[in-house]
N, C-alpha and C positions, 0 to 999 in steps of 0.2 A: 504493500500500500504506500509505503514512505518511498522517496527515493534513497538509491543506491549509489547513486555515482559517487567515483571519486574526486576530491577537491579540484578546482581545476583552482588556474592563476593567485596562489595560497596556499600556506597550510591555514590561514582561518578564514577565506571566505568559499563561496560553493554558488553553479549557476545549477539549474536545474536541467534535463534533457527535456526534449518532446515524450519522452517513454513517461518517465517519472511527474511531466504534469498531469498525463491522463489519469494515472492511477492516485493520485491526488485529489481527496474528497472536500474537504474542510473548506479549501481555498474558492468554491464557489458561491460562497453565501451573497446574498443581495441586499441591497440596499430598501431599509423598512424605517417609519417611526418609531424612536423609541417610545412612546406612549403616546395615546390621548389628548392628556395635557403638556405635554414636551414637543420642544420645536427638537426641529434633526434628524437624520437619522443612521441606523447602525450600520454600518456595511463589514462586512469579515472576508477579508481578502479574495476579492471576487476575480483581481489580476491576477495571481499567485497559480492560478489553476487554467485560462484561458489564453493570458496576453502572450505575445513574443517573449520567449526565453533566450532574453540577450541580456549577458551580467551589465550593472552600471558599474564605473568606473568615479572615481571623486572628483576627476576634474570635470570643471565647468561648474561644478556646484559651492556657493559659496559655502563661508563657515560657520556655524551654528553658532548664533548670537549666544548661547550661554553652553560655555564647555562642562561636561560632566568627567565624572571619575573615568581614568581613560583603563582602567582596571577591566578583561576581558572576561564577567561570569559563564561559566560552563553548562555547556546544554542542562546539567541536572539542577543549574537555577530556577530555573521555570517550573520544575517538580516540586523544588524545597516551599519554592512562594506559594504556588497553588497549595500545598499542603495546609500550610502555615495560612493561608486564608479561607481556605474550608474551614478550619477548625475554630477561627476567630469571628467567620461571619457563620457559622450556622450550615453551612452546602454539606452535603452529603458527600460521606467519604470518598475522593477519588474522582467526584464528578468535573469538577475542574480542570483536574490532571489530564482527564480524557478528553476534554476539550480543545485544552491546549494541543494534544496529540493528532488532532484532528483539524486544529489549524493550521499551525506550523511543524507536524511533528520530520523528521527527516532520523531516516535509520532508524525507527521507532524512538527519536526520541524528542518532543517539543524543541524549538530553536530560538534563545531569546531574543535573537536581532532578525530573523525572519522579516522581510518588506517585500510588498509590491508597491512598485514607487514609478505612479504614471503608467502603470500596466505592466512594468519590467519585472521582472523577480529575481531581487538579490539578496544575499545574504553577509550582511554586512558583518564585519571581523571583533567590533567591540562598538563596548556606547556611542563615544566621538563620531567613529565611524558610521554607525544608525543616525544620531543627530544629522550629520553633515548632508545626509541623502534627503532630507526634510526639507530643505531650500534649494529653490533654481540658482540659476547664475546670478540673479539678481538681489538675492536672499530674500525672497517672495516664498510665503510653504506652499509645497506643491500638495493642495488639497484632497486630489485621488489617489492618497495614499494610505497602504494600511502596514500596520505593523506589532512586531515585539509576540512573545510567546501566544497572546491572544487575538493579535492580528487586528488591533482597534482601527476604527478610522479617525485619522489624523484630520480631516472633512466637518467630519460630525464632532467630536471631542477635543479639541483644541482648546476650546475655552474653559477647559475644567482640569487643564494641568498649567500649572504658573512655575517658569516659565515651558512653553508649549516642547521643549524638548526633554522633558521627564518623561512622558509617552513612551520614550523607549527603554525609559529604566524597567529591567525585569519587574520589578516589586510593583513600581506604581503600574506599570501594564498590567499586571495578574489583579492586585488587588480593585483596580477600578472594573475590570472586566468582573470581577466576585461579587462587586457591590451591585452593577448593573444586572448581572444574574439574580440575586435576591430581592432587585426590585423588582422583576419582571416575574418570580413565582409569589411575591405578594399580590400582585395585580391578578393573577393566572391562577393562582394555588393549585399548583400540580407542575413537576419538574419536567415534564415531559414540553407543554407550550411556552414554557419559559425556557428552554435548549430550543426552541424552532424560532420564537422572537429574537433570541438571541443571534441566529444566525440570517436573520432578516429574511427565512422563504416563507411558501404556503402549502399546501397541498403537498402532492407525491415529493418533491424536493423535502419539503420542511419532515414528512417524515422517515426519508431517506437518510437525513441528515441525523435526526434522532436515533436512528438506526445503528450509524455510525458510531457515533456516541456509544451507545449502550454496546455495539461490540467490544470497544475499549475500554469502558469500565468494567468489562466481564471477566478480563486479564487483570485490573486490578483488585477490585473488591464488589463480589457476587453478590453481594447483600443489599450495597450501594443499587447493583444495576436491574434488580428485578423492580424497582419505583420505575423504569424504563422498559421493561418487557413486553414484546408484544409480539401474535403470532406472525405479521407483516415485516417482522426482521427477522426472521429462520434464513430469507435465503441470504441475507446480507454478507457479502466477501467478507472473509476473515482478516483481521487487520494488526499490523507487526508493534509488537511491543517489545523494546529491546530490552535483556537483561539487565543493564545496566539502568533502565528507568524503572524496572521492579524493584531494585535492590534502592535507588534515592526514592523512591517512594515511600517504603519500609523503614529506612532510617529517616527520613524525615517527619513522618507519624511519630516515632519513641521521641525526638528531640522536640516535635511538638507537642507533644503530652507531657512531660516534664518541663517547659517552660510555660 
């Protein structure tokens, strides 16, 4: 389900192939309101999955008016946050994680600098690096862009990260993405149309996408994924969960229950 390829131009960035976007579910989500009474709305990397797979490159692009830690977090960043805000906001074990998985996941494992930026899909090497792909040449944000272990759009959410280039920080990616989920199954109360508002579809999509979902939680925590069960996802392709993201999964639950 994730791609395979190896790194190309880096050892920390990765373009995707035409093989590896097909098989790439998460990154089709569509552009929806997030509520009622809310202006905006959410889009989950609907280029990542469709546009030209041509890597960007940093030049042309200016510098991101506010530099973050240039400190490079490790794919199992995205597992530790999502953990760590399941359990702080109330989400159901694991649901997150498989989210994430299903956004940006590559080699079965969520990716925290994962963008589609302008329809391109890249993957950017550290923060700075995510930042900097946020502005044109003219340092204008380029609004059709989504990003970070949740794949937010930078379009719709911009005005709820100060300054707009926190967006790509793992932490605040995952935990606004957890908070937007929890409001969306208070509006909905049921987890199953708060995962399909989430990924902005309707119909066969939206529960194709839940689908997905609930394969990936199945791999992590079975208990978590039967709130998601349903006989319309038996034939649902089987989806790679890398060892390595079972094991930061599992440690990240013990380190989050004793803190």
């Amino acid at each position: 389900m994730t791609g395979t390829t190896a790194p190309r131009g880096g050892s920390n960035s990765r373009r995707m192939t035409r093989g590896d976007s097909r098989r790439r579910f998460g990154m089709r989500g569509r552009n929806q309101r997030v509520g009622a009474t809310a202006c905006g709305r959410f889009a989950l990397a609907a280029g990542l999955l469709t546009a030209p797979l041509v890597a960007l490159t940093a030049s042309g692009t200016a510098q991101a008016q506010t530099q973050t830690s240039i400190q490079a977090p490790s794919k199992e960043s995205c597992v530790t946050h999502a953990v760590e805000a399941e359990q702080k906001l109330g989400i159901p074990s694991g649901l997150l994680v498989a989210i994430a998985l299903v956004e940006s996941g590559q080699d079965g494992a969520p990716h925290p600098f994962a963008m589609s930026v302008q329809g391109r899909a890249y993957y950017a090497r550290n923060v700075n690096d995510a930042a900097r792909h946020l502005r044109d040449n003219r340092g204008q944000l380029r609004s059709n862009t989504y990003v970070g272990c949740m794949q937010l759009s930078v379009g719709t959410h911009r005005g709820e990260f100060q300054p707009v280039e926190k967006i790509v920080e793992p932490r605040d990616n995952v935990f606004y993405a957890g908070q937007l989920l929890v409001r969306f199954h208070g509006e909905e109360g049921n987890w199953k149309t708060a995962i399909s508002r989430y990924n902005g579809s309707s119909g066969r999509r939206a529960q194709a996408y839940v689908c997905k979902i609930w394969q990936s939680l199945s791999e992590l925590d079975s208990q978590s994924a039967k709130l998601l069960a349903s006989t319309r996802c038996e034939d649902t392709d089987p989806v790679n969960v890398a060892p390595r993201t079972r094991r930061s999964f599992r440690n990240a639950q013990q380190v989050a229950a004793i803190n």
